[in-house]
C-alpha positions in Angstrom: -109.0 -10.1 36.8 -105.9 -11.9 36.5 -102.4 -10.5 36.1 -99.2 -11.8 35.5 -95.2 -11.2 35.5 -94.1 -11.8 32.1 -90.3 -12.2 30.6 -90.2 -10.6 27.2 -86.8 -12.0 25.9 -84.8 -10.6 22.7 -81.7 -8.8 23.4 -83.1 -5.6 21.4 -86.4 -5.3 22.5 -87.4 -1.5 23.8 -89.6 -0.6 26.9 -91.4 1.6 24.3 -92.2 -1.0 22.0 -93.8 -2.9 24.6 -95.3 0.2 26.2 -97.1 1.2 22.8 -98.7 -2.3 21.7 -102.3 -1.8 22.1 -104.0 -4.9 23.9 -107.7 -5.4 23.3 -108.3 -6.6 27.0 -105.3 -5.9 29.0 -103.1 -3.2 30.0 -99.6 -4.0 30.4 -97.2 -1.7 32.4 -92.9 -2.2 32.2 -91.6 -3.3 35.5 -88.0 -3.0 34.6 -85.1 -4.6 32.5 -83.9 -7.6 32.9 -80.4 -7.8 32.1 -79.1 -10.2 29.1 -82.5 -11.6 28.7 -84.9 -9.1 27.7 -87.9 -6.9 30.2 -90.0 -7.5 32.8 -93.7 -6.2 32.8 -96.7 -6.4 34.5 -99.8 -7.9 32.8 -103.6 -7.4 34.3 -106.2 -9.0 31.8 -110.1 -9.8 32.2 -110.0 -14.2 30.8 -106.8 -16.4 30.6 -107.8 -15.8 26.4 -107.2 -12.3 27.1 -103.3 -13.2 28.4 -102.5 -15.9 25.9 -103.4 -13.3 23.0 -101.0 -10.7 24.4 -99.1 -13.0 24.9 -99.0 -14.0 20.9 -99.1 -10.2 20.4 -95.4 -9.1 22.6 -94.2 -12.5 20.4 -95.1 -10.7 17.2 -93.0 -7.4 18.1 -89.5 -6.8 16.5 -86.5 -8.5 18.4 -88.5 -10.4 20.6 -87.5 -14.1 20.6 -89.4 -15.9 23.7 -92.3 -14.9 26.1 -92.3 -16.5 30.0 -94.6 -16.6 32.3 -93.1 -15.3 35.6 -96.0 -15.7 38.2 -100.0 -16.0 37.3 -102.8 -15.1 39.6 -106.4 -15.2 39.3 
């Protein structure tokens, strides 16, 4: 298992809309906002392949313009 803090930045992106994107291999959960730069959430996947395509999936979402990894661990 590995899990990660991400930083989904865009300055309209919704908790909802991160909430609702279906992951094939992860579950995400919404830590909390962080001001002028987007949301923080809480990634737990099965592979590394399985966080690099949500990854590429939150980047495809409406109003999001950047995706940062926070913290990683395996």
């Amino acid at each position: 298992m590995i899990e990660t803090l991400i930083l989904i930045e865009g300055r309209n992106v919704t908790k909802d809309s991160l909430r609702s994107l279906s992951l094939s291999n992860a579950k995400q959960l919404v830590v909390g906002d962080a001001p002028g730069f987007g949301v923080i959430l809480h990634l737990a996947a099965t592979t590394l392949n399985d966080v690099n395509a949500a990854m590429l999936d939150f980047s495809k979402i409406e109003g999001v313009s950047g995706t940062t990894v926070l913290m990683l661990r395996s």
